[in-house]
Backbone as CSV, one residue per row, in Angstrom:
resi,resn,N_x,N_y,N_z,CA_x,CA_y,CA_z,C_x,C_y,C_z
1,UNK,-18.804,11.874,7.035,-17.490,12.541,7.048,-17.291,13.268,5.733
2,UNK,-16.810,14.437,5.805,-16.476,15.138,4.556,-15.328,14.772,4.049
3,UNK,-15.432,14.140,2.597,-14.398,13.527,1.905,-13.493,14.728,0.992
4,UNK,-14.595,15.635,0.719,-14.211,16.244,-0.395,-13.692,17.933,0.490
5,UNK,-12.868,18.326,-0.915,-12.375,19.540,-0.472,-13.038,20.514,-1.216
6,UNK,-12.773,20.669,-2.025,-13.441,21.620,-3.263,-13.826,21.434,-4.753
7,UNK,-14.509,21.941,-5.568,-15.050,21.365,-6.727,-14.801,22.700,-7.717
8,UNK,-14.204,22.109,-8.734,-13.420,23.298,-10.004,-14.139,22.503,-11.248
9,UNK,-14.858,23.341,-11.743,-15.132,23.156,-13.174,-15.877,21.976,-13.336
10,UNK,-16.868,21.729,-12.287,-17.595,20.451,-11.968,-17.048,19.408,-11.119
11,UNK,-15.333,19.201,-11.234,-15.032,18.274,-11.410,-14.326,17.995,-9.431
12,UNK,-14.779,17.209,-8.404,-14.702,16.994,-7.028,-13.095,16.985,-6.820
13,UNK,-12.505,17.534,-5.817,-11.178,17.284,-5.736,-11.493,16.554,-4.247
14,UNK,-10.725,15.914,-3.937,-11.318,14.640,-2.624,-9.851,14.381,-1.850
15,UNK,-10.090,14.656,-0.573,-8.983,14.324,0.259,-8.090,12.728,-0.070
16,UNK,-8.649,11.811,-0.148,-8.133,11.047,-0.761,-7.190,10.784,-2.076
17,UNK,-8.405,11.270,-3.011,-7.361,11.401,-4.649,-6.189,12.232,-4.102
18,UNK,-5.953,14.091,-3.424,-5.074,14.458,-3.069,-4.106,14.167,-2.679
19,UNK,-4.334,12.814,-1.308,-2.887,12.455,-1.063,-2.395,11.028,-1.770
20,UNK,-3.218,10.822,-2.610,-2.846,9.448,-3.244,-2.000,10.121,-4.334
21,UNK,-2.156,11.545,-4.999,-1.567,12.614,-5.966,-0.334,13.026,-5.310
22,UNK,-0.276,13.488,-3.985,1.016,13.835,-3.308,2.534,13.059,-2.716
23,UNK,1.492,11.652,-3.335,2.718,10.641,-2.623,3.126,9.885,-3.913
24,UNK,2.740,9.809,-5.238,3.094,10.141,-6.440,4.061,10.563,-6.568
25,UNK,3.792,12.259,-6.237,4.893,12.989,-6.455,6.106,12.949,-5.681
26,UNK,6.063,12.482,-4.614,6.827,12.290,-3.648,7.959,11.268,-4.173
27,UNK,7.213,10.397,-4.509,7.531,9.043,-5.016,8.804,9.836,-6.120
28,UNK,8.116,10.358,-6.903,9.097,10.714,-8.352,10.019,11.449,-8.001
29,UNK,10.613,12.558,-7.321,10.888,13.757,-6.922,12.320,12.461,-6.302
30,UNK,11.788,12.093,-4.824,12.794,10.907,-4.402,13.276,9.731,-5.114
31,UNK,12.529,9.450,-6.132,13.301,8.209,-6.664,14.799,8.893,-7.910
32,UNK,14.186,10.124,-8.146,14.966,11.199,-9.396,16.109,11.121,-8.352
33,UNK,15.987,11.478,-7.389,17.380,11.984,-6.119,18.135,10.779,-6.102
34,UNK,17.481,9.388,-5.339,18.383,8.500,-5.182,18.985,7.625,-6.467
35,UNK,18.519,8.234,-7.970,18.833,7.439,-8.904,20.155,8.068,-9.029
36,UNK,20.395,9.418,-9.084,21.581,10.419,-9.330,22.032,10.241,-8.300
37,UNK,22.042,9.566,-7.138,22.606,9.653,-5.927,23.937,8.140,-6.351
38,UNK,22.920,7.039,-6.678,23.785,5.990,-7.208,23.722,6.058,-8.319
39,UNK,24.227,6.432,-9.238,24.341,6.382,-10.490,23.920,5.631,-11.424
40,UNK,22.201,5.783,-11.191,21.457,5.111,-11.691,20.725,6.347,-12.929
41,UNK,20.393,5.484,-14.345,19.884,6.320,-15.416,18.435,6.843,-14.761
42,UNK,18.407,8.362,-14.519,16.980,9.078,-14.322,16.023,8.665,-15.355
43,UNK,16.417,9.056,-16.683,15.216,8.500,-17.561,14.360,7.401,-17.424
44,UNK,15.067,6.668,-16.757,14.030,5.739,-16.456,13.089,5.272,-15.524
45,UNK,13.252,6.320,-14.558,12.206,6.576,-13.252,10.987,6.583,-13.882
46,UNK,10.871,7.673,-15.269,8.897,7.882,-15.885,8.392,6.754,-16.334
47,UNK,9.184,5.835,-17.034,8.199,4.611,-17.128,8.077,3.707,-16.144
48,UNK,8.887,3.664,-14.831,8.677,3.083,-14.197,7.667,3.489,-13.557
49,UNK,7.556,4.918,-12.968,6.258,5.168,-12.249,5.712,5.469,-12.974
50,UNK,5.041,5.740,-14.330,3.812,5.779,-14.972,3.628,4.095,-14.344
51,UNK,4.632,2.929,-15.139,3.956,1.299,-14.916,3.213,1.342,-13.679
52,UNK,3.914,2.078,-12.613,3.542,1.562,-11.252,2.128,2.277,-10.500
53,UNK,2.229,3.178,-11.276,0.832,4.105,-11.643,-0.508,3.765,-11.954
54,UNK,-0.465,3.092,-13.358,-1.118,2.653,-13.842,-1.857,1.289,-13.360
55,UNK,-0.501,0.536,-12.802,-0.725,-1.295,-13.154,-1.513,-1.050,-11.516
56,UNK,-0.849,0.170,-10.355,-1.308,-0.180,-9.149,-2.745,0.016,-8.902
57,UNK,-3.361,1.545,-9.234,-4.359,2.196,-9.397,-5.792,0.643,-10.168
58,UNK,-5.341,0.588,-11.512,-6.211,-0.155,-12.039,-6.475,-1.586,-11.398
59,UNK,-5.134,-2.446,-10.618,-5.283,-3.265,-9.735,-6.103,-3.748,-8.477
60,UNK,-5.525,-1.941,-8.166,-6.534,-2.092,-6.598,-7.936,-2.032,-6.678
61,UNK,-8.487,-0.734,-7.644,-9.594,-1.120,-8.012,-10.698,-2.285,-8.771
62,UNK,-10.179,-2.872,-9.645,-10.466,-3.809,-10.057,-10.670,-4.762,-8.842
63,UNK,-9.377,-5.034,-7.559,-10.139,-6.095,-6.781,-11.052,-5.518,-5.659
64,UNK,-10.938,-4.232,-5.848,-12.079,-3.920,-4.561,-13.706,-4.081,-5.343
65,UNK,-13.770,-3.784,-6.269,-14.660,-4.023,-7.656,-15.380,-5.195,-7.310
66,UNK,-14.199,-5.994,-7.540,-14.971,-7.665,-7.426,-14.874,-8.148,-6.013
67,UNK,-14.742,-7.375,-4.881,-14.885,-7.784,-3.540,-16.171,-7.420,-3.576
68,UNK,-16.482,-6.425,-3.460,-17.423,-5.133,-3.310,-18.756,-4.876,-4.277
69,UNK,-18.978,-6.534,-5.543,-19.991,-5.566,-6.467,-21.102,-5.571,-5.943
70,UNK,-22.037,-4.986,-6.209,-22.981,-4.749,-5.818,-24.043,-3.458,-6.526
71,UNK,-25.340,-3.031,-6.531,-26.119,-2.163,-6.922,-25.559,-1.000,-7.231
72,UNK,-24.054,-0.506,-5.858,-23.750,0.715,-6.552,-22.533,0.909,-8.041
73,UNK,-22.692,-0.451,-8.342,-21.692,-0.697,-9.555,-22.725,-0.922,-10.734
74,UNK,-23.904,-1.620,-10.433,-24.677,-2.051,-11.563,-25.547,-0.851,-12.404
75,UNK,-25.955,-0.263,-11.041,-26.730,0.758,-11.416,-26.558,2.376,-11.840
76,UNK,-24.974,2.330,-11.592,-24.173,3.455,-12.162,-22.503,2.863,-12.142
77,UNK,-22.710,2.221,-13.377,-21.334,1.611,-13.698,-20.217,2.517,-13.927
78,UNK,-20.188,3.484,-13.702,-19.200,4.830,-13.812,-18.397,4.879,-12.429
79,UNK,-19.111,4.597,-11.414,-18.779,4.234,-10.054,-17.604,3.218,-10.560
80,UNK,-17.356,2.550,-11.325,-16.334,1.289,-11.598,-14.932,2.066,-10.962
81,UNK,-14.934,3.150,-12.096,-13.729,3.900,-12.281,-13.466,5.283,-11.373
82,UNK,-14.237,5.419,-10.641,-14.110,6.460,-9.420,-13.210,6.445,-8.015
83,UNK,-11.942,5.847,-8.448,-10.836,4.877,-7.970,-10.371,6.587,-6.802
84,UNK,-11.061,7.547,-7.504,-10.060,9.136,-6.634,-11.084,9.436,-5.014
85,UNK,-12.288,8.250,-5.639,-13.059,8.575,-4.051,-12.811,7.644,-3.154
86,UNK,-12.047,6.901,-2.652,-11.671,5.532,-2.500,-12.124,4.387,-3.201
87,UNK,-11.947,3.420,-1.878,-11.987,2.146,-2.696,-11.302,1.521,-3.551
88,UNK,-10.346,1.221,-3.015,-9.061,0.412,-3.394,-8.227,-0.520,-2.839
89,UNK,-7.996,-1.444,-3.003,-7.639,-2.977,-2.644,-5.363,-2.945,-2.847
90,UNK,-5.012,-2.452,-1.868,-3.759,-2.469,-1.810,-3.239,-3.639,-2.295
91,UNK,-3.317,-4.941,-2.047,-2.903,-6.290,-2.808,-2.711,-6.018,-3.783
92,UNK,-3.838,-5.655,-4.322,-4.546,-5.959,-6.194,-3.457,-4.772,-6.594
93,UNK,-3.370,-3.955,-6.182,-2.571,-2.786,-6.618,-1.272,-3.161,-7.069
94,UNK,-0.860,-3.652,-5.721,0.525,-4.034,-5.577,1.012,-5.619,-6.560
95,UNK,-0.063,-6.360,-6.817,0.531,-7.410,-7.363,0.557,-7.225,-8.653
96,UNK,-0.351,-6.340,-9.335,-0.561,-6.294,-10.821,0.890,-5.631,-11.167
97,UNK,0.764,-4.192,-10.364,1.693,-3.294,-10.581,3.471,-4.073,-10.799
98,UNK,3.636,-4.827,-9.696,4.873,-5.759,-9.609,4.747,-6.695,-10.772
99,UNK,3.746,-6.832,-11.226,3.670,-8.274,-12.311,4.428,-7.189,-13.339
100,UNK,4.004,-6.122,-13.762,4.103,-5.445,-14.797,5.898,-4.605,-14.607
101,UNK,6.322,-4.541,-13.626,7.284,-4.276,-13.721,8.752,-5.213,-13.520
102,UNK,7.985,-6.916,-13.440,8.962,-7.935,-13.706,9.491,-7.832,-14.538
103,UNK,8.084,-7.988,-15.743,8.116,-8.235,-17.009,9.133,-7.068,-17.560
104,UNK,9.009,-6.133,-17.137,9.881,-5.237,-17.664,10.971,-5.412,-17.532
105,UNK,11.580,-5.622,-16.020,12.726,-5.982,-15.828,13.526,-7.150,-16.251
106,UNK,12.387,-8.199,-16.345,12.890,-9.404,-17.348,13.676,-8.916,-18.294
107,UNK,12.708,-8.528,-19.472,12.867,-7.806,-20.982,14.324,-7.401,-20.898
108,UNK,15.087,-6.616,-19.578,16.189,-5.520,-19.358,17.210,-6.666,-18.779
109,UNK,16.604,-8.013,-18.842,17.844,-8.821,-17.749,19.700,-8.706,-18.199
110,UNK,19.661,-8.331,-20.157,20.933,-8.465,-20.280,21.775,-7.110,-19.921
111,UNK,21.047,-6.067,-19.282,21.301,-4.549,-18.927,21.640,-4.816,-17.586
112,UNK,20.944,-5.517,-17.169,20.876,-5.596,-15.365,20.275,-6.634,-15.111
113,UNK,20.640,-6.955,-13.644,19.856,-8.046,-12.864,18.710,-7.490,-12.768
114,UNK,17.326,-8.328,-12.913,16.158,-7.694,-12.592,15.962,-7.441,-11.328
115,UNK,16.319,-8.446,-10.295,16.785,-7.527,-8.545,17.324,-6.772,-8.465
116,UNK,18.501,-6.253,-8.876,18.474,-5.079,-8.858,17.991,-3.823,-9.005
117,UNK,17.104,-4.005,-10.057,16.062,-2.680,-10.603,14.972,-3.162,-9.702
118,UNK,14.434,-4.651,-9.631,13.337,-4.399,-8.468,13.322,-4.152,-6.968
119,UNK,14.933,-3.379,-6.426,15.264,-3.453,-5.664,15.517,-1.795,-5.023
120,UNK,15.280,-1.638,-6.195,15.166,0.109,-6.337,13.896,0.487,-6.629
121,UNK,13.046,-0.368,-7.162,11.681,0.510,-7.605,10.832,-0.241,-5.957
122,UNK,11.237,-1.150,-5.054,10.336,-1.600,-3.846,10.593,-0.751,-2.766
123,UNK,12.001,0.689,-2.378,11.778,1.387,-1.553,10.795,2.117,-1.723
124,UNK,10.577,2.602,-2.981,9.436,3.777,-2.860,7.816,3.056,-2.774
125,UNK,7.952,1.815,-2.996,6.333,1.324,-2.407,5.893,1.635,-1.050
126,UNK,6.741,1.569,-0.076,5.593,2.238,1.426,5.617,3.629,1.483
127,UNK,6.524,4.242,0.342,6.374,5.584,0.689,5.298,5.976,-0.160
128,UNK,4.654,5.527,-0.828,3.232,5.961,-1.763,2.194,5.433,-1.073
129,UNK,2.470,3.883,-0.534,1.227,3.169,0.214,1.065,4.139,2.213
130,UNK,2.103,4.819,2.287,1.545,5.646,3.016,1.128,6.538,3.611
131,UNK,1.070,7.400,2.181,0.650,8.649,1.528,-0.887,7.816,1.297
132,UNK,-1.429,6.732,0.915,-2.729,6.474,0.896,-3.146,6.005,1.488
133,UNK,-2.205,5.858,3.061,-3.076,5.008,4.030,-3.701,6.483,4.947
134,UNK,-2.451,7.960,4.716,-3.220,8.978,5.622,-4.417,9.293,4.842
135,UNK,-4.469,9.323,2.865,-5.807,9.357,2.680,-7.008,8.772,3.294
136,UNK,-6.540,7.365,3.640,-7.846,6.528,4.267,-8.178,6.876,5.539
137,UNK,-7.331,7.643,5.998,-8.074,7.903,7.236,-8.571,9.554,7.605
138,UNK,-8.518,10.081,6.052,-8.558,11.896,6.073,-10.443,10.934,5.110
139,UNK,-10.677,10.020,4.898,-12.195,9.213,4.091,-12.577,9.051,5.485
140,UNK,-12.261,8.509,5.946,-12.778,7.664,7.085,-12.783,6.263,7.057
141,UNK,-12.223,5.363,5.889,-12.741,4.175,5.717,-11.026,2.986,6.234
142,UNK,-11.254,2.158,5.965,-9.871,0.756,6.870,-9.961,1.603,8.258
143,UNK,-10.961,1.832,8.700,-11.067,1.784,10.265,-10.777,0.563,11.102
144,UNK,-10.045,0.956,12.927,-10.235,-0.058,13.133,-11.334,-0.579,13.986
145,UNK,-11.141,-1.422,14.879,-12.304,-2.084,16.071,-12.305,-0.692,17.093
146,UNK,-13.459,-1.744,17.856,-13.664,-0.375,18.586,-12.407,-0.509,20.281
147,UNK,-12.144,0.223,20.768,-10.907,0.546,21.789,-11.070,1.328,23.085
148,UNK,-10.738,1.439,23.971,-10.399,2.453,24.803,-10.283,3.753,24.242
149,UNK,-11.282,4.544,25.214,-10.944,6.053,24.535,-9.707,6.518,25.254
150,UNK,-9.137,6.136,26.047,-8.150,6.732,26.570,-6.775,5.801,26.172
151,UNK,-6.642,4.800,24.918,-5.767,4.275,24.149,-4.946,5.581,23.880
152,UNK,-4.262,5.240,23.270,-2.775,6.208,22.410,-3.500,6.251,21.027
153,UNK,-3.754,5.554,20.327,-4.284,5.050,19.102,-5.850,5.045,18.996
154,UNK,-6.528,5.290,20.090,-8.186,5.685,19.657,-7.964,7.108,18.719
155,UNK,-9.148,6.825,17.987,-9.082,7.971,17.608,-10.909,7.625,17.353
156,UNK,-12.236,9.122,17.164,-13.633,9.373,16.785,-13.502,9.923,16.049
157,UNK,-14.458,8.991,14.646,-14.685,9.203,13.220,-15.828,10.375,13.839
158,UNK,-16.321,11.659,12.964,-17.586,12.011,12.810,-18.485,11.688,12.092
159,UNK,-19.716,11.948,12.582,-20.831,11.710,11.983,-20.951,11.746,10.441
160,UNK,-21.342,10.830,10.018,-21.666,10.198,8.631,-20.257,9.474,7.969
161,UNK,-19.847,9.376,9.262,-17.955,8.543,8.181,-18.740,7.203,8.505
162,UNK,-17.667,6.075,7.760,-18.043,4.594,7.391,-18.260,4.040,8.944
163,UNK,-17.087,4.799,9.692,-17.016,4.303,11.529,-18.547,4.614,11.988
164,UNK,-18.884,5.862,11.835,-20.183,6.333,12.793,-21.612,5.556,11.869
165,UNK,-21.803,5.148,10.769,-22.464,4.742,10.180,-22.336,3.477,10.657
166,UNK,-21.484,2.493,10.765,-21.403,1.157,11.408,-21.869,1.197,12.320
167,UNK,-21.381,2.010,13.273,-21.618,1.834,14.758,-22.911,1.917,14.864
168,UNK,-23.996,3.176,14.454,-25.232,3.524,14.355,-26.016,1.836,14.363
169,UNK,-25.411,1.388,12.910,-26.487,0.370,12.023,-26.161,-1.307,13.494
170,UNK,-24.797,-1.570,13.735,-24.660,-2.208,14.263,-24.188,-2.191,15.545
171,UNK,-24.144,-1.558,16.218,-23.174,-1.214,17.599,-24.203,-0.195,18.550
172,UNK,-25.283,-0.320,18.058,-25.975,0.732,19.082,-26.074,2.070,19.579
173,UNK,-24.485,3.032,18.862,-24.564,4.315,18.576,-25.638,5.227,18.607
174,UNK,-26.646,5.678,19.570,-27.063,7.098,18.913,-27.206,7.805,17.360
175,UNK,-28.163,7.730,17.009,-27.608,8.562,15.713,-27.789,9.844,15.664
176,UNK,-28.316,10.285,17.110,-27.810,11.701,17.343,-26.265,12.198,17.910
177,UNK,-25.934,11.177,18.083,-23.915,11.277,18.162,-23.406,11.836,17.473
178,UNK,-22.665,12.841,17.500,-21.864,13.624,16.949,-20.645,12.853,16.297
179,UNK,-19.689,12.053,16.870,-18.970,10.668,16.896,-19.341,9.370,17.181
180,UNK,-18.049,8.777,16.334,-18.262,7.333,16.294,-17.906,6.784,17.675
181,UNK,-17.996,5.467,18.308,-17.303,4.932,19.513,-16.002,5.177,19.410
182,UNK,-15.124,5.313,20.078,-13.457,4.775,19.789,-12.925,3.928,19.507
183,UNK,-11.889,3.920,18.184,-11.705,3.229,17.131,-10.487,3.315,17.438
184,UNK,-9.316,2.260,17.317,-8.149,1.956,16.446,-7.542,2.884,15.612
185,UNK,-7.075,3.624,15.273,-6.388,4.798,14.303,-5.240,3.521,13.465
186,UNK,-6.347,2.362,12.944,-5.580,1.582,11.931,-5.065,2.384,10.646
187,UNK,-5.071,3.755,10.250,-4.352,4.364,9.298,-3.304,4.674,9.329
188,UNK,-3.530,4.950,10.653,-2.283,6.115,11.029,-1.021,5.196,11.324
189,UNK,-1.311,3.661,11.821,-0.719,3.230,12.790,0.113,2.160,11.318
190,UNK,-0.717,2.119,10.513,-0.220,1.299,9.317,1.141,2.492,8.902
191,UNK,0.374,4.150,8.617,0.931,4.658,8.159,2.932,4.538,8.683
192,UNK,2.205,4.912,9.798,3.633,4.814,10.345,4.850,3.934,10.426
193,UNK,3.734,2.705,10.097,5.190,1.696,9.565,5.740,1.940,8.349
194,UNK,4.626,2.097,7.784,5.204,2.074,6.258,6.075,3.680,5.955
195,UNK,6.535,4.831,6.926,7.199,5.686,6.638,8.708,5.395,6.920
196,UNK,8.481,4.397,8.293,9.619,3.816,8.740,10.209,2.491,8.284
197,UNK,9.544,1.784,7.054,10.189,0.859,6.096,10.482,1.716,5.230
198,UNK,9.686,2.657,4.583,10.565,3.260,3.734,11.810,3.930,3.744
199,UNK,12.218,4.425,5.440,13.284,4.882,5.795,14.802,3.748,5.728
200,UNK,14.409,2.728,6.171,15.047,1.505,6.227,15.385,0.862,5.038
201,UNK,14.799,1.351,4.036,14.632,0.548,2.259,15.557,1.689,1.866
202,UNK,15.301,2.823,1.784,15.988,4.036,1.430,17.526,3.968,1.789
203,UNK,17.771,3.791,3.257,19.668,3.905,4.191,19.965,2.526,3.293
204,UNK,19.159,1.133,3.254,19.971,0.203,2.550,20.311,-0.096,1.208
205,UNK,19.269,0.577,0.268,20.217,0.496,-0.547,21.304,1.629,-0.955
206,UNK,21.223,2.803,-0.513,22.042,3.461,-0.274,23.716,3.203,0.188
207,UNK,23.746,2.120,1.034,24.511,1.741,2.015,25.018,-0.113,1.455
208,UNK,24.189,-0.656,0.898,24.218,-2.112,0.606,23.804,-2.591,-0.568
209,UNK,24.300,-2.643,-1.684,23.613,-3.003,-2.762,24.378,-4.096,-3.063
210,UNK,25.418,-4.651,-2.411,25.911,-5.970,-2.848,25.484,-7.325,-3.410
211,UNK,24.194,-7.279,-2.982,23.665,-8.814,-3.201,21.837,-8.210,-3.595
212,UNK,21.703,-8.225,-5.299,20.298,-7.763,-5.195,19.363,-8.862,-5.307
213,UNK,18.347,-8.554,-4.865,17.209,-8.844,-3.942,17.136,-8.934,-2.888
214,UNK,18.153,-8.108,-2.270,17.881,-7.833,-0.722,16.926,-7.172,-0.558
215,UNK,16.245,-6.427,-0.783,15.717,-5.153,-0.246,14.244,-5.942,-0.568
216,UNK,14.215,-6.950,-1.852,12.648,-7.049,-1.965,12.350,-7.949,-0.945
217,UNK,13.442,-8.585,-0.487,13.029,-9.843,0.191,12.146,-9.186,1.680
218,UNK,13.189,-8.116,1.918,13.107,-7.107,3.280,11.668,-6.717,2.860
219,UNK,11.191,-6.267,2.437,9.994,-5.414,1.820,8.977,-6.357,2.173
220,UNK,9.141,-7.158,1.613,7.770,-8.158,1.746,7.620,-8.847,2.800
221,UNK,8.441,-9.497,3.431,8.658,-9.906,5.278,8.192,-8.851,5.881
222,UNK,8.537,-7.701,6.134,8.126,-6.601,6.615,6.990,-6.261,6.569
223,UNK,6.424,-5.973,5.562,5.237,-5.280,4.983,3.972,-6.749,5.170
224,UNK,4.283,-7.689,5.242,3.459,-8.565,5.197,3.171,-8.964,6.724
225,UNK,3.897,-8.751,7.374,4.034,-8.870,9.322,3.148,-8.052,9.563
226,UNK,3.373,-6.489,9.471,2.999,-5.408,9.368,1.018,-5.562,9.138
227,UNK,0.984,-5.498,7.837,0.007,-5.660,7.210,-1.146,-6.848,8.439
228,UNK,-0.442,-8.503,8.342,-1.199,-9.198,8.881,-1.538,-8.278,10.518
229,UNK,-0.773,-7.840,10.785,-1.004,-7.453,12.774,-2.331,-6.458,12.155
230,UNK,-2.411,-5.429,11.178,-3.086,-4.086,11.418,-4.524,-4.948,10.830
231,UNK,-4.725,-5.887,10.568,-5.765,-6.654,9.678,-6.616,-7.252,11.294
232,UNK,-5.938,-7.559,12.582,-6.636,-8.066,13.121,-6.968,-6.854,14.176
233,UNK,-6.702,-5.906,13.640,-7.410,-4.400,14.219,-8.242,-4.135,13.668
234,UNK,-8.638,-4.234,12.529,-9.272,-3.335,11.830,-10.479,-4.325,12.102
235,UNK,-12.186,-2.969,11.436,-13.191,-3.438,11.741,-14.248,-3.137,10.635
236,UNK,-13.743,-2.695,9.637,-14.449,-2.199,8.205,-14.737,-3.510,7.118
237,UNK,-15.382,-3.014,6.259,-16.049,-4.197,5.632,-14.566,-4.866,4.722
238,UNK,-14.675,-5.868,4.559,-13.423,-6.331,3.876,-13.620,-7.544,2.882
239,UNK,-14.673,-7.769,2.488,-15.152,-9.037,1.754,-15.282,-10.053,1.942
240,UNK,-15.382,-10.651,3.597,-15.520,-11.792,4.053,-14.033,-12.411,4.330
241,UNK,-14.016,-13.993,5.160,-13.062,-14.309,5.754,-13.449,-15.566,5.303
242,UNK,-11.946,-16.179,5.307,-11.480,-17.647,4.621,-10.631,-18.015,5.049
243,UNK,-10.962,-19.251,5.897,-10.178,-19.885,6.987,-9.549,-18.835,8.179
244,UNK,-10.945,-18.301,8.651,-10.803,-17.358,9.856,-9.699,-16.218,9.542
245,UNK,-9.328,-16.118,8.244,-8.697,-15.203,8.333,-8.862,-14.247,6.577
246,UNK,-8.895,-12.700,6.923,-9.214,-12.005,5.466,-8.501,-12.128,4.489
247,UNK,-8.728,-11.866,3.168,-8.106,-11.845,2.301,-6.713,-11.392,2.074
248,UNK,-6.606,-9.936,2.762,-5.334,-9.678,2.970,-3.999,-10.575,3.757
249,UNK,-5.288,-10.993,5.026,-3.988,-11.716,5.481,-3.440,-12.883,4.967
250,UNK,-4.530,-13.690,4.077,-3.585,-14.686,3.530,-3.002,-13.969,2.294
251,UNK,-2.896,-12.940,1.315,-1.894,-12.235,0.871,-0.723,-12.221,1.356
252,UNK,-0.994,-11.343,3.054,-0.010,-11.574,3.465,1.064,-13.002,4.024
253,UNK,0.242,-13.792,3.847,1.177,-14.905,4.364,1.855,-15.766,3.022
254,UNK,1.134,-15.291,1.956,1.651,-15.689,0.675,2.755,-14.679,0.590
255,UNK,3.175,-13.930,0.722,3.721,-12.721,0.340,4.958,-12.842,1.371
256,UNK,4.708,-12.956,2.480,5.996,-13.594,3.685,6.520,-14.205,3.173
257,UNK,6.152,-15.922,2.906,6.758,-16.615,1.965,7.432,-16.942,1.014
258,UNK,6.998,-15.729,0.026,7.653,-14.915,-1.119,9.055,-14.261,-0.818
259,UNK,8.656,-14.012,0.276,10.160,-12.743,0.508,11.055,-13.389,1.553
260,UNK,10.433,-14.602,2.225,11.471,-15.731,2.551,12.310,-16.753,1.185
261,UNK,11.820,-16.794,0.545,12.504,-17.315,-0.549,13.559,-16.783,-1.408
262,UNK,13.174,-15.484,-1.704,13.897,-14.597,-1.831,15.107,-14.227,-1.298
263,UNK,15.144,-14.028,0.056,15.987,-14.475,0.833,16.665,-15.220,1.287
264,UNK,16.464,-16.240,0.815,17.168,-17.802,0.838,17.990,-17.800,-0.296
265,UNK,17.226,-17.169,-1.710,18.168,-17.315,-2.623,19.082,-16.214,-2.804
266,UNK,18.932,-15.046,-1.994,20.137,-14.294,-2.163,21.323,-14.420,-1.100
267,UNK,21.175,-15.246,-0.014,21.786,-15.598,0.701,22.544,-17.000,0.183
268,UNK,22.099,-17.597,-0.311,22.545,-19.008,-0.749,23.563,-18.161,-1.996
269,UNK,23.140,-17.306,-3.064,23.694,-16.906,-3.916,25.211,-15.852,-3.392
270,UNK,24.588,-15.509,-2.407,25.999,-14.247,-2.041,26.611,-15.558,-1.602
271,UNK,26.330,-16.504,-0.948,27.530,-17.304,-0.329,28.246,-18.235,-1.423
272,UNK,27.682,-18.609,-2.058,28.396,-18.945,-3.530,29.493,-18.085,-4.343
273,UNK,28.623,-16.914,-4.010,29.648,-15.634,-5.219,31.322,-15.550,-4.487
274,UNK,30.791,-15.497,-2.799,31.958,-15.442,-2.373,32.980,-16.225,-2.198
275,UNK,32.517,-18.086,-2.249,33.481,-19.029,-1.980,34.206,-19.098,-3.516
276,UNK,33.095,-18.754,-4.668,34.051,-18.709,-6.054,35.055,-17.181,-5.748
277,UNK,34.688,-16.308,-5.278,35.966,-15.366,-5.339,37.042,-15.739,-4.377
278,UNK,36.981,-16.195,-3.385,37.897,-16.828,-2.445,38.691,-17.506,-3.404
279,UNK,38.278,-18.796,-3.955,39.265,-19.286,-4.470,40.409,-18.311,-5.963
């Protein structure tokens, strides 16, 4: 599959890096709007998305790194950092990135509740994660199993993507096939949730900011449901399975958990706030 688009001054521009670059911007452009929308300080959108930039990018790679090492890391260790051709571990992204913007929000607790600010910086997470889930499927790679060609959701990788290369090595494919078997359109199908949590993260806090950590609690229940269903579609290499189930999904079930608690304590807390204002 052709990854790449065009090459300037040596240097590969790659369907991937592109929309992982476009949903960035997306990211900044919308978070600038809804900060001035609630009268939240803009200045502080750039360090937040540089943090979230930085901590996610170096995260994901790093654990796809250590899922994944192997000869093409040893033998051209430059490959480490080639994070714009894929190969990136959404977890790792997402947990470093959040570690790094606790801490921040900690640091800010006598300015603000840190739910609150992490309650504003977790709408724009599915709207970046799915700006890089259409990259993954403009690569070819988080493919899913193979399907009905006459599914809603099949979709045929071409020749030389990660799909038609599997199929070839293991599935009996032709390797005079032009396409892969019919696959799962696990990108698209992720994508689409995650445009429509971000829509839902966006109207509420817009609409509800009464009690913060609502929205993270929402985020991670969501996104972790989400996540576990598209994990038992998919059919790409993923670093092995532990206790019948991948890495992600017990992420995700750590991560449910997380945002059930969360939810317990902002519910337990709003009902407190209100029986002290009652009286």
């Amino acid at each position: 599959m052709q990854s790449d688009l065009f090459s300037i001054f040596g240097f590969t521009i790659q369907r991937y890096g592109l929309m992982l670059a476009l949903g960035f911007i997306m990211c900044y452009f919308l978070s600038k709007r809804l900060a001035r929308q609630t009268g939240r300080n803009e200045n502080q959108i750039d360090f937040l998305l540089m943090t979230a930039i930085i901590g996610g990018v170096f995260g994901a790679r790093l654990v796809y790194v250590i899922q994944f090492w192997g000869p093409q890391f040893t033998q051209s260790p430059a490959q480490i950092f080639a994070f714009w051709s894929g190969g990136l571990v959404f977890y790792g992204g997402f947990l470093l990135a959040a570690l790094l913007i606790l801490i921040y929000a900690w640091m800010r607790r006598r300015e603000e509740s840190p739910l609150r600010l992490l309650d504003f910086c977790v709408v724009f997470v599915p709207l970046g994660h799915a700006f890089g889930r259409l990259g993954c499927f403009m690569h070819g790679c988080c493919f899913g199993g193979r399907c009905s060609a006459d599914n809603l959701f099949a979709v045929r990788f071409p020749k030389n993507s990660p799909a038609w290369t599997q199929h070839v090595r293991e599935c009996g494919l032709p390797a005079s096939s032009e396409f892969s078997f019919p696959v799962w359109s696990t990108q698209l199908m992720e994508a689409m949730g995650l445009f429509a949590l971000f829509g839902l993260l966006w109207w509420l806090y817009r609409c509800q900011r009464t009690r913060p950590g609502l929205l993270v609690a929402i985020y991670c229940m969501a996104y972790s449901i989400l996540r576990f269903i598209i994990e038992m579609l998919r059919d790409d290499p993923r670093g092995g399975v532990h206790f019948s189930l991948t890495f992600s999904q017990l992420v995700s079930l750590g991560l449910f958990g997380f945002g059930l608690a969360v939810l317990g304590y902002v519910l337990v807390k709003g009902s407190h706030n209100g029986t002290i204002e009652s009286k």
